[in-house]
Structure formats: structure tokens, C-alpha cells
C-alpha positions in Angstrom: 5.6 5.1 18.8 4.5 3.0 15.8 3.5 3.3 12.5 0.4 1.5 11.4 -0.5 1.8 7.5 -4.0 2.3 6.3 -5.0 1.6 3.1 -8.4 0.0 0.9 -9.9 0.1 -2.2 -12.3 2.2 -4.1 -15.7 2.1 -2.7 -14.3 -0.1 -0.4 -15.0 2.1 3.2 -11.7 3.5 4.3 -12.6 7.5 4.8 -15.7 5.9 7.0 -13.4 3.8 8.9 -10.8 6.9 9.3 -13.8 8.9 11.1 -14.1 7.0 13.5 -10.0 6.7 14.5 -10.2 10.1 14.7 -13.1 9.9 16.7 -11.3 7.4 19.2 -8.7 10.3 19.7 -6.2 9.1 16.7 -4.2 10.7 14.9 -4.2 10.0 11.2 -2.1 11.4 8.2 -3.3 11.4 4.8 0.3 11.0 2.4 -1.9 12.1 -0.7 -2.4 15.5 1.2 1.3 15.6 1.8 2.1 14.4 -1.9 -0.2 17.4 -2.9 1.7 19.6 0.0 4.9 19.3 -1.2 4.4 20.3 -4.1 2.9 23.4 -3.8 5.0 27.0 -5.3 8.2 27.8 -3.1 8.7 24.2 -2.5 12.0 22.6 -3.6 9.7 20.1 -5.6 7.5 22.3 -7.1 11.0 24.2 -8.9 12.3 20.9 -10.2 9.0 19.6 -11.7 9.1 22.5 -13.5 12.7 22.2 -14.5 12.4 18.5 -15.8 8.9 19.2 -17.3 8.5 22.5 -18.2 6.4 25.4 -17.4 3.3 23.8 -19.6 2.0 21.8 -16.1 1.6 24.9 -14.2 -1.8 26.6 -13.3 -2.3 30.2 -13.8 -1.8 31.0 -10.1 1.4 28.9 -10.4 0.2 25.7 -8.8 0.8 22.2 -10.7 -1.6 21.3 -12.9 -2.2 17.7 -11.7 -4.1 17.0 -14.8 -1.1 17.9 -17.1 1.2 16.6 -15.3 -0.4 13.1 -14.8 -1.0 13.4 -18.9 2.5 13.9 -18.9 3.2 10.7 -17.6 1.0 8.5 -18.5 2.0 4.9 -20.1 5.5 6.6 -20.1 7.2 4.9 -17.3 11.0 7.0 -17.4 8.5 10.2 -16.9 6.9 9.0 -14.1 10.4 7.2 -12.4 11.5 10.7 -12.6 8.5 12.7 -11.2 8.4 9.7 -8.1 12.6 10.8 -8.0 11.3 14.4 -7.5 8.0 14.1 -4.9 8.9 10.6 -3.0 12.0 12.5 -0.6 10.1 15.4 -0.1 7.0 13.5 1.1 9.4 10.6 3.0 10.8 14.0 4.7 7.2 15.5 5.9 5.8 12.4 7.0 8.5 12.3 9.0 8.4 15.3 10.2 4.7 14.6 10.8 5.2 11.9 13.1 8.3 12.8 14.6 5.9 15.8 16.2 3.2 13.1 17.2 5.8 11.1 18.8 6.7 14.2 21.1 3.1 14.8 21.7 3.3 11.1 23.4 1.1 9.0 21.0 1.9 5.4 21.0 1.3 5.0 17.2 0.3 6.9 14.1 -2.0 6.0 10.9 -0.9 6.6 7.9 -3.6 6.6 5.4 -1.6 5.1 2.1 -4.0 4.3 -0.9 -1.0 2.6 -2.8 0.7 1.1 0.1 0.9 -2.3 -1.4 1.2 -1.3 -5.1 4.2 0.8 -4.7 5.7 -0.5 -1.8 7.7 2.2 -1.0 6.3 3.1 2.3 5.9 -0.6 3.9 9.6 -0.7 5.4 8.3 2.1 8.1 5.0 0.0 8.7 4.7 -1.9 12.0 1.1 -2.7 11.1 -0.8 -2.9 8.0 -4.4 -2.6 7.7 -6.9 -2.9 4.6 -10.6 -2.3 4.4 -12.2 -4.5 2.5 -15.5 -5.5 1.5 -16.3 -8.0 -1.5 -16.3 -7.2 -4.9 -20.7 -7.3 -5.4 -20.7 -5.1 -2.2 -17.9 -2.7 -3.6 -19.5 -2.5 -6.9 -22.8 -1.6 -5.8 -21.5 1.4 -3.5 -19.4 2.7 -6.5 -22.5 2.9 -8.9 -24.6 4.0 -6.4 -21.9 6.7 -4.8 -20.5 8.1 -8.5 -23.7 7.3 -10.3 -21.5 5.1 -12.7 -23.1 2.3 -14.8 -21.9 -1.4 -14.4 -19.2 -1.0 -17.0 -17.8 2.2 -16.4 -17.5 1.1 -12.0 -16.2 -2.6 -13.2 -13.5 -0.5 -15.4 -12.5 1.3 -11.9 -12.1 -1.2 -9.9 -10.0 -3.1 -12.2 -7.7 -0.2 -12.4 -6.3 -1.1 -8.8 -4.9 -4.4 -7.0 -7.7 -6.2 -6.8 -8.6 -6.1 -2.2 -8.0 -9.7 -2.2 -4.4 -9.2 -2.9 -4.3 -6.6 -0.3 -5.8 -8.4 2.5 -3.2 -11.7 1.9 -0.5 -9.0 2.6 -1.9 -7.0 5.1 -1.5 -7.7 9.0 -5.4 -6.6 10.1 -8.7 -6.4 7.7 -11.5 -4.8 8.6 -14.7 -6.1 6.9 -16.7 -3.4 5.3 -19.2 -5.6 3.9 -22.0 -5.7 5.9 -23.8 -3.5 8.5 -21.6 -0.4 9.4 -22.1 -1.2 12.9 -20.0 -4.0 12.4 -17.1 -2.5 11.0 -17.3 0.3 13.5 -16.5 -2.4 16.1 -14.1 -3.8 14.5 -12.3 -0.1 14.2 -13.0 0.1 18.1 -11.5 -3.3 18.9 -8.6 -2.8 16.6 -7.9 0.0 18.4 -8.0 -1.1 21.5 -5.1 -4.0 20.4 -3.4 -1.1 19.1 -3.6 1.0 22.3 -2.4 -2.1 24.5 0.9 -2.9 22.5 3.9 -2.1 24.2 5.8 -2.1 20.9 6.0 1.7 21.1 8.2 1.4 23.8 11.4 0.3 22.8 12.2 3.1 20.5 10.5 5.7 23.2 12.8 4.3 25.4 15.3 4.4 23.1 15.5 8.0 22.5 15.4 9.0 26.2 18.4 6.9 26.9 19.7 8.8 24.0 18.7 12.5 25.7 19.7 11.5 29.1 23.3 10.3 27.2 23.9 13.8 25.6 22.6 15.8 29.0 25.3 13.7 31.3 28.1 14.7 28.5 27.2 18.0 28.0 27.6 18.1 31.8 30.6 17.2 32.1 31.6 18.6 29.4 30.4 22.2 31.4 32.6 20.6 34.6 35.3 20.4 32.9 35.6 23.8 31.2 34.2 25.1 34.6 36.1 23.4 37.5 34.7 25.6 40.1 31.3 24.8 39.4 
């Protein structure tokens, strides 16, 4: 199995385009909702962001306050090193487990839906395939004012807040063109899919770790022989 990671821009299409790989049968995991996950009380992160930052970003039911917390950080870059120190194991650890259990279930790759994949970086060693949604920047403003009822200002202000999808598509490996007729892009998803579903780059490590099993079952056989000769 492979990882393939998903990511766009505001306004830009991706949640449409995520429908419909879950419609083809894929399976795709959202990190934010693991971020969020992780997080949560009785969680080794969710003690230690209280240790380093107090109980002043808690809720009254004991949950983060995002809003707080984020405050907390903001234009303070130690702060935030130290939150990412806190949060970025514990989510490496479940999307692992995550796909580990996909893997088992026989999928030849995974999404993973990453809104900073290129802006943080930290995520793009696991990657086999990167993919951005893009549209251009008249189409994406429109949809923003239209979808948040913003004002020209206020939706120019948001989208200059992220790495501008031009960036994102020179680094990505596919782009899927959200700029005109949904129909269009829908195919795209479908035929990107399809290339996906054809690689064979998911078997090497499949193959991998059944030579691996099939290794440990021979020792642990012998290993039976010789403590039991009569068998």
C-alpha cells in the first residue's frame, strides 16, 4: 500500500473532490480530524498542553479550547514549536495506526487529506503521490464570497493567508482542475483514480511484509522442533 497526499486551497474544491474518492470505494483520512483527536481529555497530549500552557485553554467540559490555545500562539513562534512538539507524534502515531489497519484490509493506497501538506512539510516524506485541487485565483474568489458571504476585501485577505495554489501545484505530482464545470473535475477524480488503482507500487512493501511473516512462522517452527523433537 501507498500513501497519496491530498491537499488545496480555500474555496478551491477539495471536500467536493474527496466525495467522490469515497464514492469510488476509497478510503480517505482527514489529519485535522486526527490533530483534533489526539488531543481530546485522557490523551497523553491533551495532559501536556495543559502542563506547558496551563489550565486557562481548557473548556468547561475539559476539552481544549482551540480558540485560546491558537491565541496562545499566535505570532509567537517558540509557543507554537512547542505545541507542534506536543500534537505532531501523537498524530504521526494514529495516522499510522490508521493506515496500518487499511493496509490489512488489502487497499493498495490511502489519501490523506493534508491542508498544510506543502507549508509544513512535515508529512511529505510518507507521500508517494501528491495531489492539489486547484482552480484560478478569479474562480476561487468568487466561490469564497459567494460560499462565506465575504466582501472582496475580507475573501482577498483569506486567500492571501495560505501559499498561494500555484506554489502548490509546481510541487505537487497530480492537479486536478477545479475551475470549470464540475463534471470535469469529477473525471479527472475518476481517471486519477483509475492510474492510482493500476500502479503496482503497492506491491513491493506488501510483498515485503509477507516475506517478513512467512520468515518469523518458519523460525518460530523450528524453533517449536527443536524444543519438541518428537513432534
Amino acid at each position: 500500500m501507498f500513501l497519496v497526499g491530498l491537499t488545496g486551497g480555500i474555496a478551491s474544491g477539495k471536500s467536493s473532490v474527496i466525495q467522490v474518492f469515497h464514492q469510488l470505494g476509497c478510503v480517505v483520512i482527514d489529519v485535522d480530524v486526527i490533530a483534533r483527536h489526539v488531543v481530546q481529555p485522557g490523551y497523553p497530549a491533551h495532559q501536556r498542553i495543559v502542563e506547558a500552557f496551563g489550565t486557562e485553554v481548557l473548556l468547561q467540559d475539559g476539552n481544549i479550547n482551540r480558540k485560546v490555545l491558537g491565541d496562545l500562539i499566535f505570532n509567537q513562534p517558540d509557543r507554537r514549536q512547542l505545541l507542534n512538539s506536543i500534537t505532531h507524534p501523537e498524530i504521526h502515531k494514529e495516522m499510522m495506526k490508521e493506515t496500518f489497519k487499511y493496509f490489512l484490509c488489502g487497499y493498495r493506497y490511502v489519501i490523506l487529506d493534508i491542508p498544510l501538506l506543502f507549508e509544513t512539510k512535515k508529512l511529505l516524506k510518507y507521500m508517494k503521490h501528491t495531489v492539489v485541487v486547484y482552480c484560478d485565483r478569479d474562480t476561487q474568489l468568487a466561490r469564497l464570497m459567494k460560499r462565506n458571504n465575504l466582501n472582496q476585501e475580507d475573501a482577498e485577505a483569506r486567500i492571501k493567508a495560505q501559499l498561494p495554489l500555484k506554489d502548490k501545484v509546481r510541487m505537487a505530482n497530480h492537479v486536478l482542475d477545479n475551475s470549470g464545470e464540475w463534471s470535469i473535475t469529477e473525471h479527472q477524480v475518476i481517471l486519477l483514480h483509475a492510474k492510482l488503482e493500476r500502479s503496482l507500487e503497492y506491491l513491493p512493501l506488501r510483498l515485503g511484509v509477507l516475506t517478513g511473516l512467512a520468515v518469523i512462522v518458519s523460525l518460530l517452527y523450528l524453533f517449536i522442533r527443536y524444543l519438541l523433537p518428537s513432534l
